[in-house]
LUMKOL-524337 format. One record per residue (C-alpha): chain; x, y, z. Coordinates in nm, 3 decimals, decimal comma. Layout:
<atoms>
+-----+---------+---------+---------+
: mol :       X :       Y :       Z :
+-----+---------+---------+---------+
:   A :       X :       Y :       Z :
...
+-----+---------+---------+---------+
</atoms>
This chain:
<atoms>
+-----+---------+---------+---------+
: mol :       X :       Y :       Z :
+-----+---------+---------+---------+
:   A :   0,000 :   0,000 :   0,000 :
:   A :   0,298 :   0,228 :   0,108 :
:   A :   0,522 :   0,170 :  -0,199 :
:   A :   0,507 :   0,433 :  -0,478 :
:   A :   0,365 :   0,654 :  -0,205 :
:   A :   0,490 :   1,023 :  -0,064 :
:   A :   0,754 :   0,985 :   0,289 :
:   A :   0,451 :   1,153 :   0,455 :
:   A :   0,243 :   0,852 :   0,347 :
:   A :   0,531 :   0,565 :   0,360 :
:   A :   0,589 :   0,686 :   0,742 :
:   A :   0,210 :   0,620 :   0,849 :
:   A :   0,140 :   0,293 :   0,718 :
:   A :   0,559 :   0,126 :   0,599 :
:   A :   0,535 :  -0,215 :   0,786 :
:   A :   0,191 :  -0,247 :   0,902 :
:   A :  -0,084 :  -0,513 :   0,787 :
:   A :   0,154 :  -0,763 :   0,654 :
:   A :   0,083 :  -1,118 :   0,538 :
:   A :  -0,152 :  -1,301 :   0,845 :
:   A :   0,097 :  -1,578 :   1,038 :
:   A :   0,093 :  -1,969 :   0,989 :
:   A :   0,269 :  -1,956 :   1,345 :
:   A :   0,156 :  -1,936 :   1,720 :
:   A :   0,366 :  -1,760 :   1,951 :
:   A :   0,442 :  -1,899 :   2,288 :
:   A :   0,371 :  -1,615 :   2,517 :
:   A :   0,102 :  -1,429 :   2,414 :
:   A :   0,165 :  -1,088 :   2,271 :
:   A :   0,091 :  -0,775 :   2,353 :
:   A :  -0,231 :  -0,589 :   2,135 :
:   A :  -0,115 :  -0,272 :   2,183 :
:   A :  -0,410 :  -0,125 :   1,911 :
:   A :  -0,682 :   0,093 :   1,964 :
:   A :  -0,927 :  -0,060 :   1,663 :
:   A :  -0,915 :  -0,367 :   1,502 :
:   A :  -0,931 :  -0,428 :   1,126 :
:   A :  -1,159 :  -0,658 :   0,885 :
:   A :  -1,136 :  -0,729 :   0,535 :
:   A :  -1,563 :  -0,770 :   0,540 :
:   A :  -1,769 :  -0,480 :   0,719 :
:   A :  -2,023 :  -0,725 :   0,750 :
:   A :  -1,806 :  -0,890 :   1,049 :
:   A :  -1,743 :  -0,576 :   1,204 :
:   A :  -2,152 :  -0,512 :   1,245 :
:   A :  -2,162 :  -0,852 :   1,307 :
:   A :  -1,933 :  -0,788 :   1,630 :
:   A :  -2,080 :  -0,484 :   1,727 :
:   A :  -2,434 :  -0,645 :   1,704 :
:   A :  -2,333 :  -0,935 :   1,965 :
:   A :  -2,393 :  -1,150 :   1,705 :
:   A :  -2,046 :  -1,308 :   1,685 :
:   A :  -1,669 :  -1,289 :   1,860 :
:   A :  -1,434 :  -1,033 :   1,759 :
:   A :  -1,264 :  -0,730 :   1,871 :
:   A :  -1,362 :  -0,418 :   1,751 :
:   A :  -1,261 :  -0,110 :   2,012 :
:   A :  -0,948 :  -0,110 :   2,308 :
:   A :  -1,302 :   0,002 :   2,534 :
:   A :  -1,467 :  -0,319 :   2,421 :
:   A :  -1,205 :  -0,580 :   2,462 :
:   A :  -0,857 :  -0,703 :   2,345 :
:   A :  -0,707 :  -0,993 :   2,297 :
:   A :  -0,453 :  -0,990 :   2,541 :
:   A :  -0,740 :  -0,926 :   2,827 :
:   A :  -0,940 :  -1,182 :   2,656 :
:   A :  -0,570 :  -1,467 :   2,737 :
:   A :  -0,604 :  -1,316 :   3,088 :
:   A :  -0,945 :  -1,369 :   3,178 :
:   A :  -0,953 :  -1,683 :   2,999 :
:   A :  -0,666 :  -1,818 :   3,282 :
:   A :  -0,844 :  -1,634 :   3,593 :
:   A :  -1,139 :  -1,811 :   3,495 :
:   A :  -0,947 :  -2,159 :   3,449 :
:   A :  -0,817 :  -2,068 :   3,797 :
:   A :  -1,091 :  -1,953 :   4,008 :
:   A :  -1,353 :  -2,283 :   3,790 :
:   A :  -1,571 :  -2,038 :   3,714 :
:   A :  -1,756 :  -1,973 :   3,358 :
:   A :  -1,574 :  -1,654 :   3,259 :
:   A :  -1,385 :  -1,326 :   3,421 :
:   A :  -1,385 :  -0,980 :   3,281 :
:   A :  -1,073 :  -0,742 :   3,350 :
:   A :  -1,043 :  -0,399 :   3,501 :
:   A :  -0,811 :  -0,112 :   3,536 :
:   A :  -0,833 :  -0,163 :   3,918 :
:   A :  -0,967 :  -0,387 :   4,224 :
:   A :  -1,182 :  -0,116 :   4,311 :
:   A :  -1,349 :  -0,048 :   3,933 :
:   A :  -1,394 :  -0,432 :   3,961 :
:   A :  -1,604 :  -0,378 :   4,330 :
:   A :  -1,823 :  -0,129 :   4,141 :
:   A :  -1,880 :  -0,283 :   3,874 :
:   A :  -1,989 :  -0,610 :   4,071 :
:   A :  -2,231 :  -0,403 :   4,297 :
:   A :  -2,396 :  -0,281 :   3,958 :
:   A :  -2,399 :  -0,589 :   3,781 :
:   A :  -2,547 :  -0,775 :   4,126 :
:   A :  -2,847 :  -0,524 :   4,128 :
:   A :  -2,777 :  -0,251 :   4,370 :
:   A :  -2,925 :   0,065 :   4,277 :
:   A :  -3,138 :   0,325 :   4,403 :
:   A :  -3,405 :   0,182 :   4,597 :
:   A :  -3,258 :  -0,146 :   4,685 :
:   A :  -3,030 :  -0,250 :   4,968 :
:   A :  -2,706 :  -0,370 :   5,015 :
:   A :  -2,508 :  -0,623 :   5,360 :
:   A :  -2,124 :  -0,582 :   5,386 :
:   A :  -1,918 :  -0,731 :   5,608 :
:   A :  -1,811 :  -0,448 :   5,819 :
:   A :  -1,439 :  -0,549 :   5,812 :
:   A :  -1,419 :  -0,531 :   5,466 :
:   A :  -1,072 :  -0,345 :   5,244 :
:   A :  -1,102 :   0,058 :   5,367 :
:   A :  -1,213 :   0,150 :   5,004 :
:   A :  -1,472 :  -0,130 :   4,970 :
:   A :  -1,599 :   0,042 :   5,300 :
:   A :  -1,622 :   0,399 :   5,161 :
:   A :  -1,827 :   0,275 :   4,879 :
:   A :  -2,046 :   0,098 :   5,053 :
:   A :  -2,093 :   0,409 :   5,376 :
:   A :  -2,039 :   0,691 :   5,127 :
:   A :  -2,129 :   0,655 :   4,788 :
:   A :  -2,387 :   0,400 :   4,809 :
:   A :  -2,600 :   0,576 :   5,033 :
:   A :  -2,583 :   0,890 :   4,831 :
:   A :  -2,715 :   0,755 :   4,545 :
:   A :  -2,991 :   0,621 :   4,718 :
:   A :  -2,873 :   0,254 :   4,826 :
:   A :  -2,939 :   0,153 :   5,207 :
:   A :  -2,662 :  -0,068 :   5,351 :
:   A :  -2,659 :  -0,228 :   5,649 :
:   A :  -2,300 :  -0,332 :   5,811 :
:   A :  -2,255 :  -0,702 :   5,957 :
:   A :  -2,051 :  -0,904 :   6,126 :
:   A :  -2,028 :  -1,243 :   5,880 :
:   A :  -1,891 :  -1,432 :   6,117 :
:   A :  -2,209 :  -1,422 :   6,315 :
:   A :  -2,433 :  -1,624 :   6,100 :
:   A :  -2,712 :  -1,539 :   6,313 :
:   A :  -2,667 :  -1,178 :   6,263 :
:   A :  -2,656 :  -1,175 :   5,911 :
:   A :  -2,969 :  -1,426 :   5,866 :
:   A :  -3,144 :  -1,119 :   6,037 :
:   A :  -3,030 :  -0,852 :   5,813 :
:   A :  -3,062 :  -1,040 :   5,542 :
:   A :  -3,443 :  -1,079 :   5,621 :
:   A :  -3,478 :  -0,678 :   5,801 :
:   A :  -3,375 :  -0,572 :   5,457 :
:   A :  -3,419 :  -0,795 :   5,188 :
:   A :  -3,128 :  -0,667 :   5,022 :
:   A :  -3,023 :  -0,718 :   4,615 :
:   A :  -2,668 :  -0,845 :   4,700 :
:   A :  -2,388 :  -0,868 :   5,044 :
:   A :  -2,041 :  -0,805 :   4,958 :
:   A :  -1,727 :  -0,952 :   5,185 :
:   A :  -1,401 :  -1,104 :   5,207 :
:   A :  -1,291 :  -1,441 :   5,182 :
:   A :  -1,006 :  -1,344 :   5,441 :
:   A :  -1,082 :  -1,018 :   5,562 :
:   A :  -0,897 :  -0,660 :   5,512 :
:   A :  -0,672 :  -0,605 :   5,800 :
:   A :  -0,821 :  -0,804 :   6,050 :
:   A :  -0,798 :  -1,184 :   5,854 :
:   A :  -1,118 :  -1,275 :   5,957 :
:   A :  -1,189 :  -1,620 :   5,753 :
:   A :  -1,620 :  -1,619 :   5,635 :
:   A :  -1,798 :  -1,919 :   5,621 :
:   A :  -1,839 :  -1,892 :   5,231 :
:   A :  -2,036 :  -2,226 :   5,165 :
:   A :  -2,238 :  -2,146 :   5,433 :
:   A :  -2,291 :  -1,748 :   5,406 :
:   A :  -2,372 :  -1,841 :   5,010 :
:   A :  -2,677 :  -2,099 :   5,108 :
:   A :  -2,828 :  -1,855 :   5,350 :
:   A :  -2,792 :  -1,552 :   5,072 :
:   A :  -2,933 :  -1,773 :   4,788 :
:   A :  -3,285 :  -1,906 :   5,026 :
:   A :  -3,327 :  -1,534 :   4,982 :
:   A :  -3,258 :  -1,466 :   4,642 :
:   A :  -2,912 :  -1,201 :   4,770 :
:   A :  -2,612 :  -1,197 :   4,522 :
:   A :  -2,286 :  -1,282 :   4,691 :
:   A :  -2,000 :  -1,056 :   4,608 :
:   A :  -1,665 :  -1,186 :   4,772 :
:   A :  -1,303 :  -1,025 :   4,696 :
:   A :  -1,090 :  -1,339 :   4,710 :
:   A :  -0,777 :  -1,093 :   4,670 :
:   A :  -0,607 :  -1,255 :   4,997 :
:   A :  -0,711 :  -1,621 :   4,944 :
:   A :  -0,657 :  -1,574 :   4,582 :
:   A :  -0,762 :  -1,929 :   4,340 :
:   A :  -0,471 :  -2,130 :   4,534 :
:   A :  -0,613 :  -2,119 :   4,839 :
:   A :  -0,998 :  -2,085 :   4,804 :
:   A :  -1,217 :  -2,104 :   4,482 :
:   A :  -1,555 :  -1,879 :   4,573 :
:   A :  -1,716 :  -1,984 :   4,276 :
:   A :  -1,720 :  -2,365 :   4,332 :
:   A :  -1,905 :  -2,287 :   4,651 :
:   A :  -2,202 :  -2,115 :   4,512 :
:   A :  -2,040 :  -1,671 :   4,517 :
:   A :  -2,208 :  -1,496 :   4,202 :
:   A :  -1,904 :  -1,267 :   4,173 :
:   A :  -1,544 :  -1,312 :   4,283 :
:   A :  -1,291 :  -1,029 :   4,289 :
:   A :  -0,931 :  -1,024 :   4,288 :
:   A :  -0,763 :  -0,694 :   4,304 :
:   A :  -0,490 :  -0,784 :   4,052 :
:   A :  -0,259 :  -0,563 :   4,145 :
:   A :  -0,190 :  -0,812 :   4,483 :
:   A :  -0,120 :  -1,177 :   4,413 :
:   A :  -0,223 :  -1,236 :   4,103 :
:   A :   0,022 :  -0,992 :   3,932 :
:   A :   0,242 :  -1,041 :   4,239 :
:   A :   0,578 :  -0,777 :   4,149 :
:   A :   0,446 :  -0,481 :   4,263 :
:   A :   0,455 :  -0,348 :   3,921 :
:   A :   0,101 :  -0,322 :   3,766 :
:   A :  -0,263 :  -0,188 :   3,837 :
:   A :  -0,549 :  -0,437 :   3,781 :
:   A :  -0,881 :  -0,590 :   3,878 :
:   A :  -1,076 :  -0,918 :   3,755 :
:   A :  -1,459 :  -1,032 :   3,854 :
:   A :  -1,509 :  -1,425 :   3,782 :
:   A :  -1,840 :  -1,479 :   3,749 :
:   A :  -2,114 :  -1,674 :   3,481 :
:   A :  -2,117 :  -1,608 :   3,106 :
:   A :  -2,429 :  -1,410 :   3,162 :
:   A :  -2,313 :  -1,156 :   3,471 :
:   A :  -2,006 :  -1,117 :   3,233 :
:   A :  -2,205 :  -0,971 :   2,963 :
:   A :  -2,395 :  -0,773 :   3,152 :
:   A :  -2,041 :  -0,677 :   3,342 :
:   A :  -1,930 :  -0,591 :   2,979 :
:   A :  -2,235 :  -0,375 :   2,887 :
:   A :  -2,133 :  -0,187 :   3,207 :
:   A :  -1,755 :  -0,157 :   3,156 :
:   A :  -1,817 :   0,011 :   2,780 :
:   A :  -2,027 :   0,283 :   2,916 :
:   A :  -1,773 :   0,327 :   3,198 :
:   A :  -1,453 :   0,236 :   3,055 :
:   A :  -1,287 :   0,107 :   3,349 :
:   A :  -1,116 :  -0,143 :   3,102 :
:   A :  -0,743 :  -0,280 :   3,178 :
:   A :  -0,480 :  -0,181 :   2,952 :
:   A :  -0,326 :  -0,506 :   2,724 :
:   A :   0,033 :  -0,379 :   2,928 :
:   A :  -0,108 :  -0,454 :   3,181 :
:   A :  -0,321 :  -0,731 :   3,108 :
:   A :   0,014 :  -0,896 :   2,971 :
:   A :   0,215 :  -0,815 :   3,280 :
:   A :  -0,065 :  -0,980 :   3,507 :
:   A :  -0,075 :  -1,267 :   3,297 :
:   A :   0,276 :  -1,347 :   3,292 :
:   A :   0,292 :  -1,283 :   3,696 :
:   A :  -0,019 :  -1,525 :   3,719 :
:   A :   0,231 :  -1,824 :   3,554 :
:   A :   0,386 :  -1,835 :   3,924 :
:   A :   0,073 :  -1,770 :   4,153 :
:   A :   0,118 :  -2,083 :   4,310 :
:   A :   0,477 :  -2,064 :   4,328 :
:   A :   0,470 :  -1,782 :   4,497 :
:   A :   0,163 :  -1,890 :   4,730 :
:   A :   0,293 :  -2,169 :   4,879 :
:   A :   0,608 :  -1,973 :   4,975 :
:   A :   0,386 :  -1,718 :   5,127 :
:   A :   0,239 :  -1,925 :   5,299 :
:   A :   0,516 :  -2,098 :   5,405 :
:   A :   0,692 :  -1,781 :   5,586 :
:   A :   0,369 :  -1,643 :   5,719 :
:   A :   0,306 :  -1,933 :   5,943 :
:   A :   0,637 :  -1,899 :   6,025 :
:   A :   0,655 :  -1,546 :   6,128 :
:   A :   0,315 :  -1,523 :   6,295 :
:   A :   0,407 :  -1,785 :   6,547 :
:   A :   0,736 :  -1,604 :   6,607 :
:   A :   0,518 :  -1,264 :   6,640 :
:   A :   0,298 :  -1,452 :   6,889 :
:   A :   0,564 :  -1,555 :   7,138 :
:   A :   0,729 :  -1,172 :   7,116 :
:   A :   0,616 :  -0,983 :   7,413 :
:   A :   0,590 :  -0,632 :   7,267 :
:   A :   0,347 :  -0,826 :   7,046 :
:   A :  -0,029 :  -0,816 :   7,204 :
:   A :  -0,211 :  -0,976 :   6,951 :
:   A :  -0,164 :  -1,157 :   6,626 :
:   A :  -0,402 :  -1,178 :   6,362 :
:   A :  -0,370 :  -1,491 :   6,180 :
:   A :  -0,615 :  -1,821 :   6,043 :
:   A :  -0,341 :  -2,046 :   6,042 :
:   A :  -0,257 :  -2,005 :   6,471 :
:   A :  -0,433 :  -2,198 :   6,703 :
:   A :  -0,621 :  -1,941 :   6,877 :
:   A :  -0,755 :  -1,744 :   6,583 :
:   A :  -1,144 :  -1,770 :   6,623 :
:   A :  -1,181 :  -1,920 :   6,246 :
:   A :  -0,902 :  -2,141 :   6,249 :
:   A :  -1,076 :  -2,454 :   6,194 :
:   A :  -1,285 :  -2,309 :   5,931 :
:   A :  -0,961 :  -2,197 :   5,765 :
:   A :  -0,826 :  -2,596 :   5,803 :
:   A :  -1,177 :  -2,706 :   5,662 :
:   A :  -1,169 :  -2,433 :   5,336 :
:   A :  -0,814 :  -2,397 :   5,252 :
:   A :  -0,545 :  -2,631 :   5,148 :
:   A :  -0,364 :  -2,824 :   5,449 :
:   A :  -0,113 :  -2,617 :   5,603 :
:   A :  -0,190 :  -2,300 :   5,399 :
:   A :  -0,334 :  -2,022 :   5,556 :
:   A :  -0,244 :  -1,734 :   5,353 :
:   A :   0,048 :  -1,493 :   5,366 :
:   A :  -0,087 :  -1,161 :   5,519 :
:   A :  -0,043 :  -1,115 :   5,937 :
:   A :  -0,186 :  -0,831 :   6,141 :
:   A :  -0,009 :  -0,774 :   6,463 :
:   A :  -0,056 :  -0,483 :   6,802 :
:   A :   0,237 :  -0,308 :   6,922 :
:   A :   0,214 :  -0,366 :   7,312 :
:   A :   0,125 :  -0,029 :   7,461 :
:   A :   0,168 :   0,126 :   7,152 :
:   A :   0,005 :   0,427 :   6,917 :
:   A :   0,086 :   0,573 :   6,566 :
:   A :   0,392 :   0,705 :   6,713 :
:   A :   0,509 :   0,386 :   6,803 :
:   A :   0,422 :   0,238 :   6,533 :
:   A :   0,594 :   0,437 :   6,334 :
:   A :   0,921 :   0,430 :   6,482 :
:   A :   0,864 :   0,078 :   6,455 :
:   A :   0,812 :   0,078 :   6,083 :
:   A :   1,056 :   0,319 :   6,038 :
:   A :   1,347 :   0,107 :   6,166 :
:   A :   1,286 :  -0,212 :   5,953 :
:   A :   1,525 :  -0,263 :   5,683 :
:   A :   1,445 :  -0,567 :   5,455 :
:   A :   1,000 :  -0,532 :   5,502 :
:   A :   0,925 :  -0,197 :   5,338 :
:   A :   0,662 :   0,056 :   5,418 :
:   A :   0,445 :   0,005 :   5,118 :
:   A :   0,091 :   0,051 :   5,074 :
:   A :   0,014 :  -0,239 :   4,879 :
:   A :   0,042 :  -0,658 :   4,918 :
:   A :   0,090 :  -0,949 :   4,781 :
:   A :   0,421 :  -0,871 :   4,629 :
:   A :   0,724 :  -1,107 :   4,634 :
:   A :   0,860 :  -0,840 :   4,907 :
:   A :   0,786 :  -0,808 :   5,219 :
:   A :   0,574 :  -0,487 :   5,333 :
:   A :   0,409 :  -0,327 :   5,628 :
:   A :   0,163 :  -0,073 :   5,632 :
:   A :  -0,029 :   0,122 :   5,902 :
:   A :  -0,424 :   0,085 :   5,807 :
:   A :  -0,513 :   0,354 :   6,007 :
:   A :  -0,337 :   0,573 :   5,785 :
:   A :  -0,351 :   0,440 :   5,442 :
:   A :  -0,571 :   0,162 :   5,375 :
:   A :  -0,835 :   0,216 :   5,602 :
:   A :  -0,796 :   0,640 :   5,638 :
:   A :  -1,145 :   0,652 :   5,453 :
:   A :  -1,284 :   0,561 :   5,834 :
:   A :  -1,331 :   0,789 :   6,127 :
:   A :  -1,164 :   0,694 :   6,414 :
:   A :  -1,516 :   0,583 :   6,536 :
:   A :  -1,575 :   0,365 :   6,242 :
:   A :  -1,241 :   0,195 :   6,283 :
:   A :  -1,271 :   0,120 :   6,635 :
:   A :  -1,592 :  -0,061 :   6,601 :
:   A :  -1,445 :  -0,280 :   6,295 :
:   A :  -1,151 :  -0,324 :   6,541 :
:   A :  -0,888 :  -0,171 :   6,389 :
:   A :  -0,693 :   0,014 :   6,643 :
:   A :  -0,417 :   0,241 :   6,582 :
:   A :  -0,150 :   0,049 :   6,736 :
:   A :  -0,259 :  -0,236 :   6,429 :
:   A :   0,012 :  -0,316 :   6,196 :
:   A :  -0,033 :  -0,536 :   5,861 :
:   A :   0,225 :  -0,743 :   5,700 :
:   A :   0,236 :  -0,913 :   5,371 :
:   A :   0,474 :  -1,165 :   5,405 :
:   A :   0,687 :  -1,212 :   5,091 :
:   A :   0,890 :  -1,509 :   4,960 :
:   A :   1,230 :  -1,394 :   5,101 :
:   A :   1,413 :  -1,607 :   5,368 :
:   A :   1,126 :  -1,662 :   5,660 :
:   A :   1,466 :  -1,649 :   5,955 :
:   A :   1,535 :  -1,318 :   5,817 :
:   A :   1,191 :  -1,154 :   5,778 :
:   A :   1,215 :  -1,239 :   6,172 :
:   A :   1,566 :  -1,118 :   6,208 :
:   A :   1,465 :  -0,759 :   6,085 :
:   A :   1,132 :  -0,770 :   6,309 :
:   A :   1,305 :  -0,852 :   6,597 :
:   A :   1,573 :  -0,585 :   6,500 :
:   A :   1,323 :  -0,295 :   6,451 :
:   A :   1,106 :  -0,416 :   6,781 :
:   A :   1,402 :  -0,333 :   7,026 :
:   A :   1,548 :  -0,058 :   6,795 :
:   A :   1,186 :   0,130 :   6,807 :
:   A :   1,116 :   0,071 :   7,224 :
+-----+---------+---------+---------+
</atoms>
């Protein structure tokens, strides 16, 4: 098309639209294309008419996002999974796709990921949504908000955000369906190698991607797993709103996914490693953790998760400690960093009641739990003895 043509011309279009492949590449490549081409409008209309695959628009899909759903959804055993630029895009889109909208009402767990929370208390309620806060792990509680308000979907956590509270998902689901409620659950700290919400009867499953799933640190993402038929009413949703992931990205998440379990069982590994060294430290008061003993939902954990895998996120007290405290603590550790993320193949702290959970007044935090002397730690793959050694190190540098 180019040859014969002016340098203006030659520039635009020298060395695109070549000759289709006989190959297949190993790792799938990166779409980086805005619009897609076809030699027969008719397939284009067709496509844009639902009345057969294709890729028309970067807004509408791409085949590198379609690669990554297509594993989440191998993963997770669940129909099909629809990408987003970010965990939270995929929460809102879930709460939209379950139903809720003004008029209806909504049941979160109250110890749910700080954002989720400011959705759910904030925005919701100003659009006209009532929600009612409950504690999931009292089944009893929940059966009577789920009758007091007759609400069009509950959102939770498989293993809550910071206080790793473990819900009884099989059990949670029955109760929700005998009333017709859509179960939303972010599976971000189970992820598919621990727990697989779908199997057990959850409409929509989250993962921020950003956490495990991607697992460097170094890219932005969200995923819902659902059925065929929430996806495509998930993708109506996402090309009005746009909240689609980029094929970078997609393509980075993908390629971290290829080690998910890997990773996990290292996590793993190392946290039940650490927490029982945290629990036996006495400028430690408490340790948040399914896998110990005493945690209230351990044997749930041992009944839903694989044996000896609990997880790789801790939440710990500081003994007679506050934010100050806490963050000389922080401060003086050397291999965990102070990052306001997880799930990375580092180790990192953060301080929820000043990042993650800062969307909460002090009054809202207190009667989640969350008290500012909390510290949460994602445990990373590094050598469990010295992810110890540097706790130990910044506990008696920072008293």
């Amino acid at each position: 098309m180019a040859k014969g043509k002016s340098i203006f011309t030659r520039a635009v279009h020298a060395g695109e639209r070549g000759p289709k492949p006989d190959f297949q590449p190993v790792s799938t490549p990166i779409y980086n294309t805005v619009g897609f081409l076809y030699e027969d409008l008719g397939d284009l209309d067709g496509i844009f008419g639902n009345e057969r695959e294709g890729y028309v628009y970067a807004r509408y899909g791409n085949p590198t996002n379609t690669a990554l759903e297509e594993a989440l959804a191998t993963l997770e055993e669940g129909e099909a999974a629809l990408t987003f630029s970010s965990g939270m895009a995929a929460v809102h889109g879930s709460l939209l796709a379950a139903g809720v909208k003004a008029g209806t009402s909504l049941v979160a767990a109250y110890d749910v990921y700080g954002a989720t929370y400011a959705i759910c208390a904030r925005l919701l309620p100003q659009l006209g949504v009532r929600v009612r806060f409950v504690d999931v792990a009292d089944m009893n509680e929940l059966q009577k908000a789920l009758f007091e308000t007759r609400p069009a979907a509950m959102i939770l956590e498989t293993i809550s955000n910071p206080l790793m509270k473990v819900a009884d998902i099989p059990a949670i689901c029955e109760l929700a369906h005998r009333s017709g409620v859509k179960v939303i659950v972010d599976n971000t700290f189970a992820t598919p190698f621990l727990f697989q919400p779908i199997k057990h009867g959850v409409d929509f499953c989250i993962h921020s991607t950003t956490k495990y799933i991607g697992g460097h640190g170094d890219v932005l993402g969200g995923a819902v797993v659902t059925s065929r038929e929430n996806r495509s009413t998930l993708h109506e949703l996402i090309k009005m709103t746009g909240g689609i992931l980029g094929p970078t990205e997609a393509w980075l998440t993908l390629r971290g996914l290829k080690t998910l379990p890997l990773r996990m069982r290292q996590h793993c590994l190392n946290a039940i490693e650490v927490a029982q060294w945290l629990e036996n430290h006495p400028r430690i008061a408490r340790v948040n953790y399914p896998g110990l003993l005493g945690h209230p939902q351990h044997e749930l954990a041992k009944r839903l998760f694989p044996q000896g895998c609990f997880g790789g996120m801790i939440s710990f007290e500081i003994k007679d400690g506050g934010k100050k405290e806490v963050f000389r603590f922080m401060e003086a550790l050397e291999l965990i960093l102070p990052a306001t993320t997880l799930g990375d193949v580092y180790s990192l702290t953060l301080y929820p009641a000043m990042s993650s959970h800062r969307a909460l007044t002090g009054e809202e935090r207190a009667k989640v739990g969350i008290s500012d002397r909390l510290v949460r730690l994602s445990v990373g793959v590094e050598e469990a003895s010295e992810i110890i050694a540097d706790l130990e190190r910044a506990l008696e540098k920072s008293r």
